[in-house]
C-alpha positions in Angstrom: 0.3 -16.5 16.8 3.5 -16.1 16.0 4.7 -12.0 15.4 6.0 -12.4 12.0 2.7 -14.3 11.8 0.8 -11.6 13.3 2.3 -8.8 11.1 1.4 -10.6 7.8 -1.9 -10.5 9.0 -2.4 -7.3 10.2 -0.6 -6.2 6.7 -2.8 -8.2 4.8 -5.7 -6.7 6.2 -4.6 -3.4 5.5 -3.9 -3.8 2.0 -7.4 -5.7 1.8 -9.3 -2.3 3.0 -7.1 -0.4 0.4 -7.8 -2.2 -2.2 -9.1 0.2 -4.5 -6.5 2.4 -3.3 -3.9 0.4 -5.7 -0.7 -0.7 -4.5 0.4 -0.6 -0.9 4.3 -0.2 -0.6 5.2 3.0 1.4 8.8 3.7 1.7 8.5 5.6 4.8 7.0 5.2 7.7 5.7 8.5 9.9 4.6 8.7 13.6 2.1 11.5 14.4 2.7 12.6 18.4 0.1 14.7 20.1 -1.1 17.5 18.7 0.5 17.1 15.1 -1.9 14.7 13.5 -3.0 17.5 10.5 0.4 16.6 8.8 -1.7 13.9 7.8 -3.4 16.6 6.0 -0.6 17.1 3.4 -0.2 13.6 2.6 -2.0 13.2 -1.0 -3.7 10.7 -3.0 -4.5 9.6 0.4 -6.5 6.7 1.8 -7.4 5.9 5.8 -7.8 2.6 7.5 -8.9 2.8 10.7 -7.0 1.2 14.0 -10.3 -0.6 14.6 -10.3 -2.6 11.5 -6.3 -3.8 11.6 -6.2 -7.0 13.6 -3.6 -6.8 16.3 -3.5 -3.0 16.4 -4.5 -1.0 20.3 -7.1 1.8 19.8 -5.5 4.8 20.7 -7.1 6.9 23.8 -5.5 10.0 23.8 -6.8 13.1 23.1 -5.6 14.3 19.7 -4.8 11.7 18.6 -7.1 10.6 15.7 -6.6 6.6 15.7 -6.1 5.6 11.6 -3.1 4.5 9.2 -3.1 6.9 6.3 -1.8 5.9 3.0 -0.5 8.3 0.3 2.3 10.3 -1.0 4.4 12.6 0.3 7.2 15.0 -0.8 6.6 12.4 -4.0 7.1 9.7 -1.6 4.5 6.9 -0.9 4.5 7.2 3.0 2.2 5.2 5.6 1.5 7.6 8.4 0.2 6.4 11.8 -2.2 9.3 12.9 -2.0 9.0 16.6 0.3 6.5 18.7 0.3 4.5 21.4 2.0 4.9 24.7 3.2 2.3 27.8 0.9 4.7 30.2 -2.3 3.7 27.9 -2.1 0.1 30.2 0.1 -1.6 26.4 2.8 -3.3 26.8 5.9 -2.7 24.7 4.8 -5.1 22.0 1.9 -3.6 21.0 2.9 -0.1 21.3 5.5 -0.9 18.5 3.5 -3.6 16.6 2.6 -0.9 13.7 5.9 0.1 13.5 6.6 -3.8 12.4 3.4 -3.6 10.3 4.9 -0.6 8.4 8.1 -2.9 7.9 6.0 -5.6 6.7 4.2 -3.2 4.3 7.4 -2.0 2.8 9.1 0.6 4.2 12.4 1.2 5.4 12.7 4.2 7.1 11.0 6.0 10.1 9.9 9.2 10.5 9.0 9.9 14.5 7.5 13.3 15.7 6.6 14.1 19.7 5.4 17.0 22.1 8.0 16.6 24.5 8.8 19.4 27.5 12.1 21.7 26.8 15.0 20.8 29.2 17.2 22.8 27.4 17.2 26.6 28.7 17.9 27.8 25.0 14.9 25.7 24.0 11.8 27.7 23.7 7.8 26.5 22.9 7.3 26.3 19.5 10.9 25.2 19.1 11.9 21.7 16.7 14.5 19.7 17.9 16.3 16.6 16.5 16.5 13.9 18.4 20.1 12.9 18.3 20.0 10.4 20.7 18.0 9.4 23.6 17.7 7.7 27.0 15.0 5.0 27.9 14.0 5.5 31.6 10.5 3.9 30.7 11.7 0.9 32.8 10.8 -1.8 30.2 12.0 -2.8 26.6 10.0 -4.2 23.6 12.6 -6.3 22.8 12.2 -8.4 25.7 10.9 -11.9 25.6 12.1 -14.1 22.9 14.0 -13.1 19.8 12.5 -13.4 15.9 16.3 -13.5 14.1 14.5 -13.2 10.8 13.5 -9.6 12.1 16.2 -8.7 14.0 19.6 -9.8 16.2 18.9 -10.2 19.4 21.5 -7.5 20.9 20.7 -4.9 18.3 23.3 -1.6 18.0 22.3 1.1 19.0 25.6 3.9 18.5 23.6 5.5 15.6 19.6 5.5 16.3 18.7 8.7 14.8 20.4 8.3 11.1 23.2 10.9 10.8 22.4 11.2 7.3 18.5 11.9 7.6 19.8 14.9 10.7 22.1 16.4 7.9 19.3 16.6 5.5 16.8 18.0 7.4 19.3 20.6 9.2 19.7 21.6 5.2 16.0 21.8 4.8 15.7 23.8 7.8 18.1 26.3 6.8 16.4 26.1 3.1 13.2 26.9 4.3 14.8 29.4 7.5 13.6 27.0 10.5 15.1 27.0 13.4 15.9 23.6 14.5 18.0 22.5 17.8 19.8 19.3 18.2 19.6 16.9 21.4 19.1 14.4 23.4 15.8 13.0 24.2 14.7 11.0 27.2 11.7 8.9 27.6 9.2 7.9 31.0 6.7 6.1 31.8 4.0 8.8 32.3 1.1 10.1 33.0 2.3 12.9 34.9 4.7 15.2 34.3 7.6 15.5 36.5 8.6 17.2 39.8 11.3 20.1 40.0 13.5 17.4 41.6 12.9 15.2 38.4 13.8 17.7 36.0 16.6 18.6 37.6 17.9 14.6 37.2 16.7 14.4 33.8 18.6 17.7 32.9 21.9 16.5 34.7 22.2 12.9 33.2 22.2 14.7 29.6 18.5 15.3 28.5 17.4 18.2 26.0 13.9 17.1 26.6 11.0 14.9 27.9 8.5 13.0 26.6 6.3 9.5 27.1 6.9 8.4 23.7 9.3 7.6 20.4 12.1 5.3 22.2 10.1 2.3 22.5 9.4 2.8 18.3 12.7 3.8 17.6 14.0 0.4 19.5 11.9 -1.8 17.5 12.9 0.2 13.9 16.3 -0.2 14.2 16.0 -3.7 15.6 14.4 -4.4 11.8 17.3 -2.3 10.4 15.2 0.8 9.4 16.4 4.2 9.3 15.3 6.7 11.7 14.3 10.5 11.9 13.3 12.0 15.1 11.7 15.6 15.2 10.6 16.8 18.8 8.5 19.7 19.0 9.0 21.8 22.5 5.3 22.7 24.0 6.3 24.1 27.3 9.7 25.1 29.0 10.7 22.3 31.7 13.2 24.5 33.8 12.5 23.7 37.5 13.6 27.1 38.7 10.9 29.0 37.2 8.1 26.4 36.5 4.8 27.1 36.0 1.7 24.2 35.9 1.4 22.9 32.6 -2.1 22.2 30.7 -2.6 19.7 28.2 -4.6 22.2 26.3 -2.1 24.4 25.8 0.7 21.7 25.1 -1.4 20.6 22.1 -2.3 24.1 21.0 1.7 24.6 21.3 2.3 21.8 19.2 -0.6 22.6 16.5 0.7 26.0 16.2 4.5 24.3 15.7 2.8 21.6 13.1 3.6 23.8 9.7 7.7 23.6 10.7 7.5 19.8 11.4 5.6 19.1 7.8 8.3 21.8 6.4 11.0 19.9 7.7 9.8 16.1 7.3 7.9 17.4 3.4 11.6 18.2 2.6 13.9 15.7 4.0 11.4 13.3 2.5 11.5 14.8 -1.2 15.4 14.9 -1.3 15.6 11.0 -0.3 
């Protein structure tokens, strides 16, 4: 099946299972990372479909991360909101860890909202921190764009000099100051996971430019702009990457980090959203 094809259908379904729920035309798309699902939470007049029930959609296997499209409004908004993602060390390949990023396309929207736990490279970065994602580096070793180009989605050699919307970073650096948030600015870079790095490894990722890691949110944004949507990226620090003074790190206590960091992200996203 074709991938146009294959996001009609998936789209289709979704708007079946909401049915009741009226209308389904989001104008933004958001992407819960690990450990900030409860955003979904604030989202209201919402409705759920679960991953299960969309045809061509992975099944998320993470912990924390819940596994349903939620439907609703937001900051007055309608938004579709994908609570929990999927990542390239879950065994998907690129194309299906961005499929529902198409599917929110195909629903209607036209701008992204992208949220992470990522690891602090940064040494004025601390946990708890938010930082925009003004660019980013893909060291995943793979691309979803690979393969054979749709032109009715996208040009083949998409540009990528502005992949975090400057307009959408001035907004929510006015929210942030609005609602007295402190938010950083910076580079993100992305691999392949499932462990976390060596010393030696953060000391390369810090020297070619990063501000932080993570296993997510390039592959997405790729595929986004590729469709010509807008992007926001949020990062939320959960533990302090610096390889001179690096302690073991604990998934439990990356996701608490993150959880207690949530309210900021909604905050910031709530906001930037309202004053679109």
């Amino acid at each position: 099946m074709a991938l146009r094809e294959q996001m009609s259908t998936a789209a289709e379904a979704i708007r079946a299972a909401l049915a009741g729920h009226g209308t389904v035309k989001p104008e933004i798309g958001i992407i819960l990372g690990t450990g900030l699902g409860r955003l979904g939470e604030a989202i209201e007049n919402r409705a759920t479909v679960d991953y299960a029930d969309i045809p061509g959609f992975p099944l998320s296997t993470v912990e924390s991360h819940t596994g349903r499209l939620i439907v609703g409004t937001l900051g007055g908004k309608p938004v579709v909101a994908m609570q929990g993602r999927f990542h390239f060390y879950e065994g998907y390949d690129m194309k299906q860890i961005t499929f529902p990023v198409r599917v929110m396309r195909q629903l209607g929207a036209d701008t992204l909202m992208v949220s992470n736990a990522c690891g602090g490279l940064n040494p004025l970065h601390r946990r708890g921190d938010l930082m925009l994602i003004e660019d980013h580096i893909n060291l995943i070793g793979d691309n979803p764009l690979i393969g054979p180009n749709d032109d009715t989605l996208g040009p083949r050699f998409p540009d990528m000099s502005e992949p975090y919307s400057h307009e959408l970073i001035r907004l929510a650096e006015d929210v942030a100051m609005d609602e007295k948030i402190r938010l950083h600015k910076g580079t993100y870079v992305a691999v392949a996971g499932p462990n976390l790095e060596t010393r030696a490894e953060y000391r390369f990722l810090r020297g070619i430019g990063a501000d932080a890691v993570g296993m997510s949110t390039v592959p997405e944004v790729i595929v986004a702009r590729h469709m010509g949507m807008r992007v926001l990226g949020i990062s939320i620090i959960t533990d302090e990457c610096f390889p001179d003074n690096l302690a073991p790190a604990d998934i439990s206590e990356i996701i608490a980090a993150a959880n207690a960091a949530e309210p900021k992200l909604t905050g910031v996203m709530t906001g930037v959203i309202a004053r679109l």
